[in-house]
N, C-alpha and C positions, 0 to 999 in steps of 0.2 A: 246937379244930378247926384244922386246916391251913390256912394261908390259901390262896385261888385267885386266881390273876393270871391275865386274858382278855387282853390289851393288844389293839384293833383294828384295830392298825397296827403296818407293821414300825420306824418311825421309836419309836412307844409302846415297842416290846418290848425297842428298845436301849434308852431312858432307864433301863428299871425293870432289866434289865441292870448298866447302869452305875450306879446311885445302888446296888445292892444288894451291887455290890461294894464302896464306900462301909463298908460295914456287914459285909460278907463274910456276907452273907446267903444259903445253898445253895437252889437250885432243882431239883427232878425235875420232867424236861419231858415232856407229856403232850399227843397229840394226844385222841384217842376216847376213850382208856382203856383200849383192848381188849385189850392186850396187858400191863398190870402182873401181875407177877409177884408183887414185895415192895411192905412197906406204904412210904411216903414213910421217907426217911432222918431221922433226927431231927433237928429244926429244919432242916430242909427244908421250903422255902413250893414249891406247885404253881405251873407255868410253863404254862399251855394257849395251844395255837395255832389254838384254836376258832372266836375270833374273826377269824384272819386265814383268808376264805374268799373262794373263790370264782375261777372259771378270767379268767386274763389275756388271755390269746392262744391259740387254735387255730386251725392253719393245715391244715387235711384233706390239701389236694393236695401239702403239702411232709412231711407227718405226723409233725408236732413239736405237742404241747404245753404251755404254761407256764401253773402252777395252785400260789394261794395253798395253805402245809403245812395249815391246818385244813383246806383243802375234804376234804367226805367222799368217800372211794374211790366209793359207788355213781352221785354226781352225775358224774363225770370218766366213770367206764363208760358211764351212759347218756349222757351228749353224745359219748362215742366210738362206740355201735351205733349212732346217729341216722346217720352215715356209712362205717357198716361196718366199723371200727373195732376196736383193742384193744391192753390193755399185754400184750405177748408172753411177762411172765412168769408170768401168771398168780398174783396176791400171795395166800398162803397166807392163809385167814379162819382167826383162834382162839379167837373167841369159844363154840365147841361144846366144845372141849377143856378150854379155862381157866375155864365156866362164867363169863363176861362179859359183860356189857351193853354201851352207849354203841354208835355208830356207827366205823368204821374211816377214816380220813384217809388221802391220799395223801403229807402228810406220813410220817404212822407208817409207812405203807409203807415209803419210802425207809429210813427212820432206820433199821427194822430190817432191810433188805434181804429182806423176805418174798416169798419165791422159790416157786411150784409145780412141777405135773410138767410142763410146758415145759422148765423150767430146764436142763439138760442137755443140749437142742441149740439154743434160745433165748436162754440169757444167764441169768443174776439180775437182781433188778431195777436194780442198781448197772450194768449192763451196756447199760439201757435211759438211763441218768441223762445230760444234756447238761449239764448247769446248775443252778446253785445260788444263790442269794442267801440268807444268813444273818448270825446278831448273835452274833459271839465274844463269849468270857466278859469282856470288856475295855467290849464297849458301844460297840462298831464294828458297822456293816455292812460285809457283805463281799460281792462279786459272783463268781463262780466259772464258767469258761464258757460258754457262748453257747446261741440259738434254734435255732441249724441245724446240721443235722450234719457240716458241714463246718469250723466255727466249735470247732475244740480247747483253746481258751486256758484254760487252770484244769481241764482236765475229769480229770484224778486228784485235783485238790482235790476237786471236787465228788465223785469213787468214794469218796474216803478217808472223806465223814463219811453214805455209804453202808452203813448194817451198824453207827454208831456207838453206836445206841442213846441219842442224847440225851447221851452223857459229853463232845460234843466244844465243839457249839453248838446255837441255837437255829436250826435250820433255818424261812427264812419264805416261801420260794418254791421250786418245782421247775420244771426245764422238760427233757422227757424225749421221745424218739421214741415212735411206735406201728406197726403194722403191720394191714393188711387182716385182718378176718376172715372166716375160711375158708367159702367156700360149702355144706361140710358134711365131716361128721366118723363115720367109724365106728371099730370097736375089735373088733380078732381076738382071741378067748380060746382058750388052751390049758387043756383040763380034765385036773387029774389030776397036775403033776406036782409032785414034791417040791424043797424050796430050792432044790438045787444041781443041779437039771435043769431048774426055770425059769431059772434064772441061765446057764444055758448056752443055754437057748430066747433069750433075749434079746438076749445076744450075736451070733445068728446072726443073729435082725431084725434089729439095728443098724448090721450089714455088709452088708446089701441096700439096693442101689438104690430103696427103697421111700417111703425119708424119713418112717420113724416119730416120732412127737412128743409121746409117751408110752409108758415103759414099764416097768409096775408086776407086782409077785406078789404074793397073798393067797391067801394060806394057809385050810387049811379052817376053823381057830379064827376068822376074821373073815372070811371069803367071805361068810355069810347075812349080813352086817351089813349088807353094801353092796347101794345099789340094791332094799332091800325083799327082798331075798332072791331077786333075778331071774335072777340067775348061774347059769349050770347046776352040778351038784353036785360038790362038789370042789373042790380047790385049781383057784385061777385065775389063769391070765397071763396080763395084757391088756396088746396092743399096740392104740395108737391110729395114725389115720391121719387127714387134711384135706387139704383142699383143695377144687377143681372135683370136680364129682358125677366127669366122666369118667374124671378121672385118677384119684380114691381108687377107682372102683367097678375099674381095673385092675389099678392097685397092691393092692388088698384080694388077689385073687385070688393074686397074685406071694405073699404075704407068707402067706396062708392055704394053700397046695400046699406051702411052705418048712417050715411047719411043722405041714405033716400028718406030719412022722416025729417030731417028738417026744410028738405025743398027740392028742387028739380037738379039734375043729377047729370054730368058733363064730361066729357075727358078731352084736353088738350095732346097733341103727340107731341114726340120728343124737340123735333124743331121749334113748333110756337112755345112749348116749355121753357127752351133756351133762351127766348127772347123775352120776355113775359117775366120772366124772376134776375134779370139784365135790366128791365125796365122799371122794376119795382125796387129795383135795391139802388138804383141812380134816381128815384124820383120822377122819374122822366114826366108826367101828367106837370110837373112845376117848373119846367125849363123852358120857359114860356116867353124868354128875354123880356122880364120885365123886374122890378127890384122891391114886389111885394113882397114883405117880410116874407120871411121861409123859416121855421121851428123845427128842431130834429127833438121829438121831446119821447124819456122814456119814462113808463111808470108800470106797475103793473099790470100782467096780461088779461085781466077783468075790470080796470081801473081806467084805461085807454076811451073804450065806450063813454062810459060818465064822465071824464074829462071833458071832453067836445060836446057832447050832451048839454051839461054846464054852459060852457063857451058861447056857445050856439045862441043863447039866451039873452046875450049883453053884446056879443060883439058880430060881425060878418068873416064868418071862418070858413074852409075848406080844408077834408081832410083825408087819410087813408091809413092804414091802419098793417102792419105788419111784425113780425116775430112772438104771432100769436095775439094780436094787439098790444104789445108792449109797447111797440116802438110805432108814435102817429106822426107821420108826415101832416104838417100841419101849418097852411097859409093862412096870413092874414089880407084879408082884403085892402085898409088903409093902414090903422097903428100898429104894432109890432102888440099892443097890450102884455107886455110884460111885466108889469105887477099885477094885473088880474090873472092870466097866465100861471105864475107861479103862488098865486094866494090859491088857484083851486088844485095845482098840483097836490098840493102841503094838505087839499081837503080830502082827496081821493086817496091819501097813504102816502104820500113822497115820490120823490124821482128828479127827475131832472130833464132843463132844458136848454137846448142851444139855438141861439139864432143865428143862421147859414148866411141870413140874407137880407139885405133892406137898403135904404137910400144911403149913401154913406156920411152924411150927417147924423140920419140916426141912427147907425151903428156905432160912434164916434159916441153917442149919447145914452146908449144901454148896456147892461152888462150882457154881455153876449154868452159867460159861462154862468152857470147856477149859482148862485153865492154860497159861500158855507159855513157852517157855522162857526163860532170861535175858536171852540177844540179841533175841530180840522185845517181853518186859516193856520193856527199856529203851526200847526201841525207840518203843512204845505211852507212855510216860512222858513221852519228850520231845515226841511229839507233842501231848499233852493240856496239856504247859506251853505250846505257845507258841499251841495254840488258848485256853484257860483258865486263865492261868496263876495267879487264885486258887481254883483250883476249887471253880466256883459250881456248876454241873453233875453233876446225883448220876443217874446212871444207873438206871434200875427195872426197862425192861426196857418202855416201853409203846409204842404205837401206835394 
């Protein structure tokens, strides 16, 4: 059996750190769990930041704040609605996708930059990150940027181990901005129209004064999924809207007349809203408990359409399409096809893709992050030495 290390402090988490490099002893760091992919690297002992929990500082009126990497994502939520509250990226849940257990950490958050459909005019959550304290592969603490957002010092150190996934350090504190949340929320559906005419519905919301803050296409192969089947029939594009009731119930209208020429015209109320952009940002139409490749791939917001377009043609795909079609949820029926995959990424303009999900031989057998080029490998090299430079830090992929 793997060994588990809980250390319940961050002074703990450096010693076993540093006595382990001692020994060059590898760790894969895990907050919840929710997020592993692969099994533990071999002789690789578990790192959990389980034990280091619990929020430092919240400061409401200044809307900063600083919370141990184990504490779980749902405790930081609820002490953020208690004052109206919220992290603005909305962090993607994968536990329905990757068929997971365990609880999700604000740690795991960061490490993996788990971004939803905010994301787009919002930020990532690396984009939310003030601050950082963590324990390099050396058996140091290290402090990275400040409480307030005025406070810049370290804060691309603290983006950089934003999205690391655990390869860099043992992240033991965050401290991140929040923002109000919105008095109420509805969502315009367009029924009816195909890829590449929602992908131009979109475009035309997103250049309206309206300040959309979602917006996704579902296709009629996953439209019944969502929301119990409450969508009216047909392909759907939903644009979402928040704020003060007054201002969304005007802008609603702006945005619903805009796009009454591209097709039939909808509004969801604030409850199915909350569910519906909950459903779209976990996937949910793919949490199907089964271990058909599952692709998080992003390209750009006109390029998304003609990716799958493409795809469509050679292999058996299924797909959906959100943060304006940047970002397409995108299953494979049998092979993961991940060198075709990314030969038409690279044709549509670039981007990237990851795969969430598959049998775990063939995960074991594909690159599951983008490759990159040589100026950036190297790039990513030298930084892993001089954070780890005996790399103790095995990357899995968790949160």
């Amino acid at each position: 059996m793997t060994p588990i290390h809980e250390p319940l402090s961050e002074e703990a988490a450096a010693r076993l750190v540093m006595i382990a490099g001692l020994s060059a002893t590898p760790f894969s760091i895990s907050g919840g769990g929710t997020r592993s992919l692969l099994p533990a690297t071999d002789g690789a002992e578990q790192l959990s930041t389980r034990g280091l929990n619990g929020i430092v500082a919240y400061n409401p009126a200044e809307m900063t704040m600083t919370v141990r990497a184990g504490t779980p994502l749902e405790k930081v939520e609820a002490a953020l609605a208690e004052n109206r509250q919220m992290l603005a990226f909305e962090p993607v849940d994968l536990r329905g996708v990757l068929g997971s257990s365990g609880i999700p950490t604000i740690g795991g958050v960061f490490a993996t930059n788990a971004s939803g459909p905010r994301r787009f005019v919002a930020g990532a959550a690396r984009d939310s990150l003030l601050g950082v304290r963590f324990v390099n592969g050396k058996g140091e603490i290290v402090k990275a940027g400040g409480r307030v957002m005025k406070n810049v010092t370290g804060l691309d150190l603290a983006k950089l181990l934003a999205g690391s996934h655990g390869s860099l350090a043992l992240l033991t504190e965050v401290t991140f901005r929040v923002l109000p949340m919105p008095e109420t929320a509805v969502t315009i559906v367009v029924s009816n129209l195909n890829d590449a005419e929602a992908t131009a519905a979109m475009a035309t919301a997103m250049a309206l004064p309206v300040e959309v803050s979602g917006a996704a296409h579902l296709p009629e192969s996953v439209r019944g999924r969502f929301v119990g089947g409450a969508l009216p029939d047909g392909a759907a594009t939903v644009l979402r809207l928040e704020g003060l009731a007054a201002s969304v119930s005007v802008r609603a209208q702006k945005l619903a007349d805009a796009m009454a020429g591209f097709g039939t015209v909808s509004q969801c109320d604030a409850g199915l809203t909350q569910r519906l952009w909950r459903e779209i940002r976990d996937a949910t139409p793919y949490a199907d408990g089964t271990s058909r490749p599952l692709w998080r791939v992003s390209v750009a917001p006109t390029a998304g359409q003609q990716l799958v377009a493409a795809l469509r043609l050679e292999a058996g795909v299924d797909a959906f399409y959100d943060w304006q079609g940047g970002l397409v949820w995108l299953r494979m029926e049998s092979d993961p096809e991940a060198a075709l995959l990314r030969r038409y990424i690279k044709a549509v303009g670039g981007g990237h893709a990851t795969l969430l999900r598959a049998r775990p031989d063939v995960l074991a057998a594909t690159e599951i992050f983008q490759p990159q080029t040589d100026a950036v490998t190297a790039i990513q090299t030298a930084v892993k030495a001089s954070f780890d430079p005996a790399g103790l830090f095995r990357s899995r992929m968790t949160g």
